[in-house]
Kinemage of the C-alpha trace (Angstrom):
@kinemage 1
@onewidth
@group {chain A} dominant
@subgroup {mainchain}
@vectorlist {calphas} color= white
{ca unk a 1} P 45.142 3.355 -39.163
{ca unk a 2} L 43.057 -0.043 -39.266
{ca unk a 3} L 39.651 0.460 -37.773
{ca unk a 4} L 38.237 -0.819 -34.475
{ca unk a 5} L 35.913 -3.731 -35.176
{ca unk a 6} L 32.303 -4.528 -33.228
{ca unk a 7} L 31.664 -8.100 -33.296
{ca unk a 8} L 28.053 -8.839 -33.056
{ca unk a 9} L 26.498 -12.454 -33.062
{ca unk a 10} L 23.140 -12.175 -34.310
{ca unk a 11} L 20.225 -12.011 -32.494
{ca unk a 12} L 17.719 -15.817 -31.925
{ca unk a 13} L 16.558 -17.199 -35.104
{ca unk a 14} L 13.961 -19.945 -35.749
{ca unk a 15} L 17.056 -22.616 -35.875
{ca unk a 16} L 18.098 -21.823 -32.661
{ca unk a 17} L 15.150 -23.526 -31.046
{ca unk a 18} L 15.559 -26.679 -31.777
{ca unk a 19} L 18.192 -29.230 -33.920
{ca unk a 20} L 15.096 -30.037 -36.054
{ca unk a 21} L 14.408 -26.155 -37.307
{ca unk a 22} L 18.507 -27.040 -38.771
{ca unk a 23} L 16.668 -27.954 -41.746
{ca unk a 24} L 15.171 -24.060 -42.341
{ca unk a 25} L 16.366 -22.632 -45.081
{ca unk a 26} L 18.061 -19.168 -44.007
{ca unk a 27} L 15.631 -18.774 -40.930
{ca unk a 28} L 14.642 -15.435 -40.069
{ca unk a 29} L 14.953 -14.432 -36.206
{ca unk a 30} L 12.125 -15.151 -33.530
{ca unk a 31} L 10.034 -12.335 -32.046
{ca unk a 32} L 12.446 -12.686 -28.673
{ca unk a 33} L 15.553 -11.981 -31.561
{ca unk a 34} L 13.852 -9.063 -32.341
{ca unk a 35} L 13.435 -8.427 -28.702
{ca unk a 36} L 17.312 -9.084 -28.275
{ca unk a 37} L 17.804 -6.335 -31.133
{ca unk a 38} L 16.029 -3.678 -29.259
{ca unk a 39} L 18.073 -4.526 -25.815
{ca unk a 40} L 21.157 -4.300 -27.954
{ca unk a 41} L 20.158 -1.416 -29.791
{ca unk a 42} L 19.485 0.107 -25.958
{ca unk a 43} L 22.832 -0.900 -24.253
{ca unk a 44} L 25.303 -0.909 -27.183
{ca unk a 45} L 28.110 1.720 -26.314
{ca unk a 46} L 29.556 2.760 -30.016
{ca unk a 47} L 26.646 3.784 -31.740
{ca unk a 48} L 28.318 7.023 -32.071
{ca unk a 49} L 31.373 6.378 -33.215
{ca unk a 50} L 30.718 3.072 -35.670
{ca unk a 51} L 31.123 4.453 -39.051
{ca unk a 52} L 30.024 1.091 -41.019
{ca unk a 53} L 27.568 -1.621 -40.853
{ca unk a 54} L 28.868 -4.717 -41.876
{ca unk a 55} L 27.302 -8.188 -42.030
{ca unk a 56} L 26.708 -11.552 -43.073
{ca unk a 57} L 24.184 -11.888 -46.311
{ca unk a 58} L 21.991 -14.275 -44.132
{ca unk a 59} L 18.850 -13.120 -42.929
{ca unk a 60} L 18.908 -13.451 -39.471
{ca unk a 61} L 22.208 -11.055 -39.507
{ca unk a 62} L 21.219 -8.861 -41.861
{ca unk a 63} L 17.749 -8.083 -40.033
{ca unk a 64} L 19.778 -8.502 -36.724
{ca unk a 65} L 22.118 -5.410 -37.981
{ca unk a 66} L 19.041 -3.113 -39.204
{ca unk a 67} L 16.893 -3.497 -36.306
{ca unk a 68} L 19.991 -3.118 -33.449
{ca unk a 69} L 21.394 -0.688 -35.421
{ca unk a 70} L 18.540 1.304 -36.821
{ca unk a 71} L 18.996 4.974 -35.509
{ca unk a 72} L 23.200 4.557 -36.219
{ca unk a 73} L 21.494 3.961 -40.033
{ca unk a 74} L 19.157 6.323 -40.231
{ca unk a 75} L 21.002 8.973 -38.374
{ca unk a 76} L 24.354 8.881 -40.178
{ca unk a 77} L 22.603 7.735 -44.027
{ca unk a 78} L 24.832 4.327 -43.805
{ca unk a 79} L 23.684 1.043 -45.751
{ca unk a 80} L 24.175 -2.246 -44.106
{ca unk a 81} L 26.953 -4.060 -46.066
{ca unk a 82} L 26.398 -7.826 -47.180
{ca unk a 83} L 29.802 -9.259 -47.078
{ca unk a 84} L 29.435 -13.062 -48.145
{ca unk a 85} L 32.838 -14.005 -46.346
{ca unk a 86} L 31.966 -14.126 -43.156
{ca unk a 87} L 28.615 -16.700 -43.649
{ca unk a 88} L 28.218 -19.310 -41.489
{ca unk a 89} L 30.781 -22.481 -41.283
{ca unk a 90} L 28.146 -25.486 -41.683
{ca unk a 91} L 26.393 -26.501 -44.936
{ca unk a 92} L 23.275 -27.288 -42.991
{ca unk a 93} L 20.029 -25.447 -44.869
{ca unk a 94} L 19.798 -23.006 -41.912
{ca unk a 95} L 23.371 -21.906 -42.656
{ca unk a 96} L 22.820 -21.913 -46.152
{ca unk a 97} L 21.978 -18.285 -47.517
{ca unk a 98} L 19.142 -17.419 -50.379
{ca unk a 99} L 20.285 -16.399 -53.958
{ca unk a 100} L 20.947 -13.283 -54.590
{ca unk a 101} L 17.613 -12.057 -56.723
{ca unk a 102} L 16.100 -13.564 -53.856
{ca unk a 103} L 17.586 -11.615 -51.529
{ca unk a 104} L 17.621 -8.290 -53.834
{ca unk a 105} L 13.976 -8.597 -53.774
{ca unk a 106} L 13.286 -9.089 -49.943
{ca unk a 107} L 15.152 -5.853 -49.279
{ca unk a 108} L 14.686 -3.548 -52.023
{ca unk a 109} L 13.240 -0.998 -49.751
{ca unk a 110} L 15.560 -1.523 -47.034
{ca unk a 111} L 19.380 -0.195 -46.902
{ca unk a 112} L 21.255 -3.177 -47.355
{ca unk a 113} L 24.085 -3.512 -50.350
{ca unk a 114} L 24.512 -6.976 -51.851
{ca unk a 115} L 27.021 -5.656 -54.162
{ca unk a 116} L 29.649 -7.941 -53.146
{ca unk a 117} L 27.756 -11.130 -53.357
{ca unk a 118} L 27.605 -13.017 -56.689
{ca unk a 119} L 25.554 -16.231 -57.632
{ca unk a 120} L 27.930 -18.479 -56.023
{ca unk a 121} L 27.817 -17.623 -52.341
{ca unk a 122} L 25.233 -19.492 -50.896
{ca unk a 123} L 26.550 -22.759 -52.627
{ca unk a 124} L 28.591 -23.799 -50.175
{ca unk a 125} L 31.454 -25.234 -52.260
{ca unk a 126} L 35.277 -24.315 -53.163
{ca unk a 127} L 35.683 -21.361 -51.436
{ca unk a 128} L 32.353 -21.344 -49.666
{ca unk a 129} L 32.977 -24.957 -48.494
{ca unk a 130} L 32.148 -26.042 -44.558
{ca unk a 131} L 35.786 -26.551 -44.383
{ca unk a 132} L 38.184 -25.747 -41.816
{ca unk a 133} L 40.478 -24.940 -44.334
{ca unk a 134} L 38.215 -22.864 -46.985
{ca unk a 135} L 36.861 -21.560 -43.236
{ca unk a 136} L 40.152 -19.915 -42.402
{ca unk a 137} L 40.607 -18.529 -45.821
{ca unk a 138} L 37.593 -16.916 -46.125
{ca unk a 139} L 38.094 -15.405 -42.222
{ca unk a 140} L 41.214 -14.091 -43.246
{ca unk a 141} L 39.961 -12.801 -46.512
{ca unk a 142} L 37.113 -10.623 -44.022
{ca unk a 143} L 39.986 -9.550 -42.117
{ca unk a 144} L 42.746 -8.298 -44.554
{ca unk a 145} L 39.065 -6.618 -46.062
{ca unk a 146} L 38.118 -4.778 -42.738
{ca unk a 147} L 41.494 -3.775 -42.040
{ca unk a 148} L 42.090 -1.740 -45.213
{ca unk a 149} L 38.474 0.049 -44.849
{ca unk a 150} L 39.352 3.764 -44.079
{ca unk a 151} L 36.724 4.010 -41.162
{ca unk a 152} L 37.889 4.601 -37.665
{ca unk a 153} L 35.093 1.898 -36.187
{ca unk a 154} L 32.950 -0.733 -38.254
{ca unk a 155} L 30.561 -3.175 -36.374
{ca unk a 156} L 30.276 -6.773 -37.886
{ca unk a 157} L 27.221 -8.990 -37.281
{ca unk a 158} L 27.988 -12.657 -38.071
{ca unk a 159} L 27.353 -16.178 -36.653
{ca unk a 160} L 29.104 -17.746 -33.308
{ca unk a 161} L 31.003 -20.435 -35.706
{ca unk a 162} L 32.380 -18.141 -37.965
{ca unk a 163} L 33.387 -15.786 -35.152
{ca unk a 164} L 35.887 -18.335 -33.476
{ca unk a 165} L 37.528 -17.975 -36.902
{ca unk a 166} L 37.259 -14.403 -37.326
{ca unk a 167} L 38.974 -13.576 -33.879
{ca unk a 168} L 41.229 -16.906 -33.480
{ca unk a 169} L 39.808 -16.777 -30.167
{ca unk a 170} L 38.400 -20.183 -29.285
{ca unk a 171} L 37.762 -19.541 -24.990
{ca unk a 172} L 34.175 -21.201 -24.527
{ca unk a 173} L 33.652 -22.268 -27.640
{ca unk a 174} L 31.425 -25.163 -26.065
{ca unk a 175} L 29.623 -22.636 -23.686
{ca unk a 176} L 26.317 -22.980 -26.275
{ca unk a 177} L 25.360 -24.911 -29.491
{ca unk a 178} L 28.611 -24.651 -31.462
{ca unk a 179} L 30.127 -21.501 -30.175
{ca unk a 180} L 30.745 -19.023 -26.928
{ca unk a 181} L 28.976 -16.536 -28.178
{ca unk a 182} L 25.414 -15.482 -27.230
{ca unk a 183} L 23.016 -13.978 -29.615
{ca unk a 184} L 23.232 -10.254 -29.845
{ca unk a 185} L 26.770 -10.811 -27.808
{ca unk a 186} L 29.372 -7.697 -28.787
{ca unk a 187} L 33.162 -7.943 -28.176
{ca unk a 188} L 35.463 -5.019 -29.778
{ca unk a 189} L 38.837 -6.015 -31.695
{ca unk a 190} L 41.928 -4.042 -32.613
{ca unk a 191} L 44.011 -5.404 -35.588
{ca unk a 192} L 47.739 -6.602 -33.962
{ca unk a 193} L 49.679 -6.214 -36.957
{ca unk a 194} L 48.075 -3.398 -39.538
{ca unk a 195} L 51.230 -4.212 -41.832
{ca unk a 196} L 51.246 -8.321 -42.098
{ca unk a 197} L 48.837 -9.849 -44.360
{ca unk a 198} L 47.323 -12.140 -42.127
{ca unk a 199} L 45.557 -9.343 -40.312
{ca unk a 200} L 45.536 -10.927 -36.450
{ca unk a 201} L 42.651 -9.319 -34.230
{ca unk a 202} L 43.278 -8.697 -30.540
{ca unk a 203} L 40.423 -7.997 -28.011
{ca unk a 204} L 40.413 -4.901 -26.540
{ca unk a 205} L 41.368 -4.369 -23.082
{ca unk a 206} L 37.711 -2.654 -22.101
{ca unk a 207} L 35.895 -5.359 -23.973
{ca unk a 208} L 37.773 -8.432 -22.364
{ca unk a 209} L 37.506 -6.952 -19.248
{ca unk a 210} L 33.409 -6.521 -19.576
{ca unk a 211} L 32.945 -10.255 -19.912
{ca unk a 212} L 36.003 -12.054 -18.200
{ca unk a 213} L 36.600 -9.585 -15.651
{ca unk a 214} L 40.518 -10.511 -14.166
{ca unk a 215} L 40.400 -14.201 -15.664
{ca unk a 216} L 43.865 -14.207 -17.913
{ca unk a 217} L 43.510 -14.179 -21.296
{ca unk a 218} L 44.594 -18.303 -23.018
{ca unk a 219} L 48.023 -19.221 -24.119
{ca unk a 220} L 48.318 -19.767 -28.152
{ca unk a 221} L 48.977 -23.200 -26.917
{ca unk a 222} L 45.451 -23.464 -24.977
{ca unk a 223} L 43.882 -21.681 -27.785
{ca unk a 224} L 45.438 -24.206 -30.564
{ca unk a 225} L 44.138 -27.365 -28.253
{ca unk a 226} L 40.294 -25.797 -27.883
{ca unk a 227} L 40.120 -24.999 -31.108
{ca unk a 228} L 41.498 -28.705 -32.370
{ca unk a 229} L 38.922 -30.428 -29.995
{ca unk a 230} L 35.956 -27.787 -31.341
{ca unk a 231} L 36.646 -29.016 -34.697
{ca unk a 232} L 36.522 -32.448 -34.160
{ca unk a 233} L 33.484 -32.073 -32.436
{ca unk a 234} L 32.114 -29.923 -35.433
{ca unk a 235} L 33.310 -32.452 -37.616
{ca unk a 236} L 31.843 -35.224 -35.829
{ca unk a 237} L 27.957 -33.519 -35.734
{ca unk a 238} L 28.880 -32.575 -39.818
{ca unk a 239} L 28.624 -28.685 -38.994
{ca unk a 240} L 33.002 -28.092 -39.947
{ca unk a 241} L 34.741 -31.037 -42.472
{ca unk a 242} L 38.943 -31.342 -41.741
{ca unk a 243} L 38.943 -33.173 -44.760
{ca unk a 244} L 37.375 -31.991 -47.883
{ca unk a 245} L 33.646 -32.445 -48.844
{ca unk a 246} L 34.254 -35.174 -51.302
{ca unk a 247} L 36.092 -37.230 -49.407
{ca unk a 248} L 33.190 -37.364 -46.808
{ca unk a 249} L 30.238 -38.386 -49.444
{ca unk a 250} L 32.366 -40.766 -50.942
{ca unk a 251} L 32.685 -42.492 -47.613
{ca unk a 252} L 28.651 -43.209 -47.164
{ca unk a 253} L 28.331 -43.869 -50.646
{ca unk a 254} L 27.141 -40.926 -52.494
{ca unk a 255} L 28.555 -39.468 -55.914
{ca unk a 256} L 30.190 -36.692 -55.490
């Protein structure tokens, strides 16, 4: 049976402050994010039951997983898994992880696996690309990979961009910078269809109810229209491309 998954945005980094700290390289999270882990770490319901730590190879997600998650790691001996598909969408430098010796070294004493990252992730091209397209791909790719995990419940820390991908659930999306999601925000999924390949999620009943209360869940048809007008607005500010990266440099005059 596929596993229940934990979505967890990550707690406040240093580029959530401000559209200037964009231009950090991989920030790391504020003392408030820290702050946010320990709330979340307090109030989170599933400790008991998650059997895997999964999240994005950035920093602010990977420290966002090991501090809110610290006594579920210590506790049950798990390691904090780095899985590269489910990075942020943009190619901005705060959305653009640190190579992977880099990263080996920062947490050599800490119980994170990079295993599944190679030297290519943080490069942001082919299938890394701040495409919709290579976007989708890669979602699906972290989906069809969670849903053949044999644990019963696996919580996922990622970004609020890539989530909207992840779950195909675009209500809000515009609530904050880029995404309805607020830092150290959880939602639970259940996979829909354990036997197609395109692994849908569905939000469960308890955890739709928590934060919408009786408001009815969207139509695919509202769904498809928020999600068109989010990525034309991502496309607009640069943070998701509809049309591939090259065609967009070529157009202000830049070799590809």
């Amino acid at each position: 049976m596929a596993p229940i998954i934990h979505c967890v945005r990550h707690a406040q980094g240093y580029h959530n402050l401000s559209i200037a700290s964009h231009a950090i390289r991989d920030p790391l999270l504020t003392p408030f994010g820290q702050q946010q882990c320990q709330e979340l770490q307090q109030n989170f319901p599933h400790h008991e039951n998650a059997e895997l730590i999964v999240a994005s190879p950035l920093r602010r997600t990977l420290y966002t997983a090991l501090l809110s998650f610290a006594s579920t790691i210590k506790n049950k001996n798990l390691t904090v898994v780095a899985l590269p598909e489910t990075q942020e969408t943009s190619a901005l430098p705060c959305d653009t992880g640190n190579p992977v010796q880099d990263l080996k070294q920062e947490f050599e004493d800490r119980p994170v696996d990079l295993s599944l990252l190679d030297e290519t992730w943080g490069q942001k091209r082919a299938r890394w690309a701040p495409t919709a397209e290579a976007i989708e791909a890669r979602a699906k790719a972290a989906r069809q990979w969670l849903m053949s995990r044999p644990e019963k419940e696996v919580v996922l820390v990622t970004h609020g961009g890539f989530l909207h991908y992840f779950t195909e659930d675009w209500a809000g999306c515009e609530k904050y910078a880029g995404t309805g999601w607020a830092n150290t925000e959880y939602r639970s999924y259940s996979f829909i269809d354990s036997d197609s390949g395109e692994a849908h999620l569905a939000e469960t009943p308890e955890s739709y109810q928590r934060r919408a209360g009786t408001n009815r869940p969207l139509t695919p048809t509202e769904q498809a229209d928020l999600k068109r007008h989010a990525e034309l607005e991502w496309d607009r500010d640069g943070y998701v491309l509809q049309r591939p990266l090259a065609h967009h440099i070529q157009e202000v005059g830049v070799k590809a």
